[in-house]
C-alpha positions in Angstrom: 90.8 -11.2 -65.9 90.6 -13.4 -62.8 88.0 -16.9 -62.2 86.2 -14.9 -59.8 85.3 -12.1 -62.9 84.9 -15.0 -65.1 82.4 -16.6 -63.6 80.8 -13.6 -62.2 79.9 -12.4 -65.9 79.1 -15.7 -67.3 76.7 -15.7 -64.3 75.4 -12.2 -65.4 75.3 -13.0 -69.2 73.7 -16.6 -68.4 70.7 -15.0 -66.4 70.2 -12.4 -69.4 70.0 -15.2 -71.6 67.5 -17.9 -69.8 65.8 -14.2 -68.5 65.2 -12.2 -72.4 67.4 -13.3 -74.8 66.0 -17.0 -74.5 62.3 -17.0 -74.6 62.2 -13.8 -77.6 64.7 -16.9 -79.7 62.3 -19.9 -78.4 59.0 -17.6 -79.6 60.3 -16.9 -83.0 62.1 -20.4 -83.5 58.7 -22.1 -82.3 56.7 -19.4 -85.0 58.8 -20.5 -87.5 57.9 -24.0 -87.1 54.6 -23.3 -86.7 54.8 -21.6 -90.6 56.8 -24.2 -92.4 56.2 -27.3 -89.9 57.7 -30.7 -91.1 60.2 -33.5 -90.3 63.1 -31.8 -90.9 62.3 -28.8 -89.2 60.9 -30.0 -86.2 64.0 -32.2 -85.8 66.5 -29.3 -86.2 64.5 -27.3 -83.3 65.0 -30.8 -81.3 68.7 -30.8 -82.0 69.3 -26.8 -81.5 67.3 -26.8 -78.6 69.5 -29.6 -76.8 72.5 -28.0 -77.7 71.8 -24.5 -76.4 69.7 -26.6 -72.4 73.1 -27.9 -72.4 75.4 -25.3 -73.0 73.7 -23.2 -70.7 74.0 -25.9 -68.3 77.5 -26.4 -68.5 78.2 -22.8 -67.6 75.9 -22.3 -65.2 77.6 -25.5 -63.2 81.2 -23.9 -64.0 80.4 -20.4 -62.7 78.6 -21.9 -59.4 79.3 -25.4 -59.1 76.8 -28.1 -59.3 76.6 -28.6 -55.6 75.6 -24.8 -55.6 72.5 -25.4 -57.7 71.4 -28.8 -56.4 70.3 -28.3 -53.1 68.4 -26.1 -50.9 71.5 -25.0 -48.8 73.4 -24.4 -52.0 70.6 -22.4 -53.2 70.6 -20.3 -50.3 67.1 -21.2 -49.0 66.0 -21.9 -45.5 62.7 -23.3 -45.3 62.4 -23.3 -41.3 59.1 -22.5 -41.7 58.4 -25.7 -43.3 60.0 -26.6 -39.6 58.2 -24.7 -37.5 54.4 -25.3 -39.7 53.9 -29.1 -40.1 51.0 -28.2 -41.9 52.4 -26.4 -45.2 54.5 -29.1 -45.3 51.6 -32.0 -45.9 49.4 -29.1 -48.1 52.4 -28.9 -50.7 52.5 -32.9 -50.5 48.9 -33.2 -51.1 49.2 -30.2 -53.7 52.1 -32.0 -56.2 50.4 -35.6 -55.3 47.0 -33.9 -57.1 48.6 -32.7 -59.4 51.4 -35.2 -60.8 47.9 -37.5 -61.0 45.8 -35.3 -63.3 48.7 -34.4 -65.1 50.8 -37.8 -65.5 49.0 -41.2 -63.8 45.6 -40.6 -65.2 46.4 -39.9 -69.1 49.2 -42.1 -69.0 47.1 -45.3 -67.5 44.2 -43.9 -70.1 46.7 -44.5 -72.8 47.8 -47.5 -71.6 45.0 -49.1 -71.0 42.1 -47.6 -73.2 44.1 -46.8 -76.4 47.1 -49.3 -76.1 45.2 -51.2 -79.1 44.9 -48.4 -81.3 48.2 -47.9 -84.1 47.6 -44.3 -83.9 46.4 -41.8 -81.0 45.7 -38.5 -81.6 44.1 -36.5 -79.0 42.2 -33.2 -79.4 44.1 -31.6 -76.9 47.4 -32.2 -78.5 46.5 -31.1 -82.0 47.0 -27.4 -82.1 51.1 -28.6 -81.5 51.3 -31.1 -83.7 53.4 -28.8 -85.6 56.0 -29.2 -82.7 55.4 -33.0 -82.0 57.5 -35.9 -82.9 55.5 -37.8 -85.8 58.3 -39.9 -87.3 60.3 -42.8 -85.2 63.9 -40.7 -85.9 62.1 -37.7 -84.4 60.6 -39.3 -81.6 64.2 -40.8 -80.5 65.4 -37.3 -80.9 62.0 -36.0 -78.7 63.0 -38.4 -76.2 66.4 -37.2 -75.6 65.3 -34.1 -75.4 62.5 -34.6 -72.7 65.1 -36.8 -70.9 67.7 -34.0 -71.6 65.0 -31.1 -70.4 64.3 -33.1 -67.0 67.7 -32.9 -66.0 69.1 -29.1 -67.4 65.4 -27.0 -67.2 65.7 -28.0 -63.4 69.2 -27.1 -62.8 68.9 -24.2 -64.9 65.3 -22.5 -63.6 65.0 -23.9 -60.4 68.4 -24.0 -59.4 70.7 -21.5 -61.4 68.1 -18.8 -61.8 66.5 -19.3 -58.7 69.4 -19.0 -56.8 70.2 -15.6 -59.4 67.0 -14.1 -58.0 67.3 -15.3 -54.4 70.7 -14.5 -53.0 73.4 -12.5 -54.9 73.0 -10.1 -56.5 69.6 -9.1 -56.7 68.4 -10.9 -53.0 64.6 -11.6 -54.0 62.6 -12.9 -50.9 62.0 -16.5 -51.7 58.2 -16.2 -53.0 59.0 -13.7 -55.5 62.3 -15.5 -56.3 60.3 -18.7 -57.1 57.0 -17.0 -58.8 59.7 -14.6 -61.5 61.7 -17.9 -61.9 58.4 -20.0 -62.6 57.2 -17.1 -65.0 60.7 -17.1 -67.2 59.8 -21.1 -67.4 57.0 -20.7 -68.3 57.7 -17.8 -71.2 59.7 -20.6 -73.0 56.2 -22.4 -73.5 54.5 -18.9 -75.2 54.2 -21.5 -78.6 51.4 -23.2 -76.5 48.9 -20.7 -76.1 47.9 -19.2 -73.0 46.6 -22.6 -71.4 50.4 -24.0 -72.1 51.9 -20.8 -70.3 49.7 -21.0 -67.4 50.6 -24.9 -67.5 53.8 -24.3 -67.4 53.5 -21.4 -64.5 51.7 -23.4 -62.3 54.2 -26.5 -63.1 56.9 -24.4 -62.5 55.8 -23.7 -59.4 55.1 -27.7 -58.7 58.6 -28.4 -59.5 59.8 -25.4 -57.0 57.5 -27.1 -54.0 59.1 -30.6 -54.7 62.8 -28.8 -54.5 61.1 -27.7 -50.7 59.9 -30.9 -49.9 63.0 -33.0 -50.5 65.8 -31.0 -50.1 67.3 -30.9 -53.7 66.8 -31.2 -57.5 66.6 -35.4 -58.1 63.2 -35.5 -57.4 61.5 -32.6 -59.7 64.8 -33.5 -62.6 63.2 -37.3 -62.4 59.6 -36.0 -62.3 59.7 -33.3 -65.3 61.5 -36.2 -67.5 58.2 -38.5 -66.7 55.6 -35.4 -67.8 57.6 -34.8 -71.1 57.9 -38.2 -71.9 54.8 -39.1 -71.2 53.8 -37.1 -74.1 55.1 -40.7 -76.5 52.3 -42.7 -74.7 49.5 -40.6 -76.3 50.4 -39.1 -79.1 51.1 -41.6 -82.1 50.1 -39.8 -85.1 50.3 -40.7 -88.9 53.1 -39.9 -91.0 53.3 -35.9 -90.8 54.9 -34.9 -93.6 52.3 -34.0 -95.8 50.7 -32.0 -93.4 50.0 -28.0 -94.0 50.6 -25.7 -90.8 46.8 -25.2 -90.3 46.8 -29.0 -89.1 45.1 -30.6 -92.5 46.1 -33.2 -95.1 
């Protein structure tokens, strides 16, 4: 079989994967958890979960090339409306600027500032998934990688591998639907949240997608989903977990 079949089918197989395959294994890994949560488990989801970002990573930069899923002109896209419309260009500014404030400057100077005194932090928000959050210092190192590890391969692999799948061969989405399907597969991989944490992730998905527009590639959105996952260390500091039942109580 020649390169070009190769990576043609690992291109086909990948896109199955991140499309069905991944977020049916995510939802049932994640329900697992949920039943038996604990250190040991929650660090094993950690470890699987960086394995399988970066494997699917790899491939997806050896069937199209990195260059290919970096940038907009790798990608395919042509924003010349963005050209020709001044104005869509500073709403999406103001649009991610809003939002990367409610959703990463405000908590994380609250934290900093009104909770830096306190040993342990435990919002109200962030209860119902402290069966996936880091409680001990081993799995917070291994949460960290794998925020730092999600910045970089979510954003290659959803908005550049997968948006590029949808967009130009061989399926030739028109951009809006290409972005709003990719930003719906990213956010099935956050079904263990709830509905608020799908629709999160939908609408962040769609953030990241309208910072690929505005600067021409992936550094900014890779650099800026690192920040929003690891801001999660800030302001959550719980006790020791691993006593806890799956309902949440000692």
């Amino acid at each position: 079989m020649s390169n070009d079949l190769l990576s043609s089918a690992a291109v086909n197989l990948l896109a199955l994967f991140l499309i069905a395959a991944g977020p049916v294994w995510d939802y049932f890994e994640t329900r697992s958890l949920k039943a038996k949560p604990g250190g040991p488990a929650r660090q094993r989801y950690y470890q699987q979960t960086l394995i399988w970002l970066w494997a699917a990573t790899g491939i997806a930069c050896w069937a199209d090339g990195f260059g290919a899923l970096f940038t907009l002109r790798g990608l395919g896209i042509h924003a010349a409306w963005m050209m020709r419309h001044p104005w869509s260009w500073w709403l999406l500014t103001v649009l991610v600027a809003l939002f990367a404030t409610v959703q990463v400057v405000l908590p994380v100077v609250q934290a900093s500032i009104r909770y830096r005194k306190r040993p342990f932090l435990e919002p109200k928000q962030l209860k119902p998934l402290r069966f996936f959050l880091p409680a001990s210092k081993t799995e917070r190192r291994w949460f960290a990688a794998l925020c730092l590890t999600a910045g970089f391969t979510e954003e290659l692999l959803f908005r550049g591998f997968l948006l590029r799948y949808l967009h130009t061969a061989p399926l030739h989405l028109g951009f809006v639907w290409s972005a709003l399907a990719a930003a719906l597969v990213f956010a099935a991989y956050h079904l263990y949240q709830g509905w608020k944490g799908f629709l999160a992730a939908l609408v962040g998905g769609l953030i990241f997608t309208a910072i690929l527009l505005l600067t021409g590639n992936l550094a900014a959105g890779m650099l800026y989903h690192a920040a929003v996952d690891m801001s999660l260390l800030l302001y959550w500091r719980p006790r020791a977990m691993e006593a806890v039942g799956s309902n949440g109580s000692a």
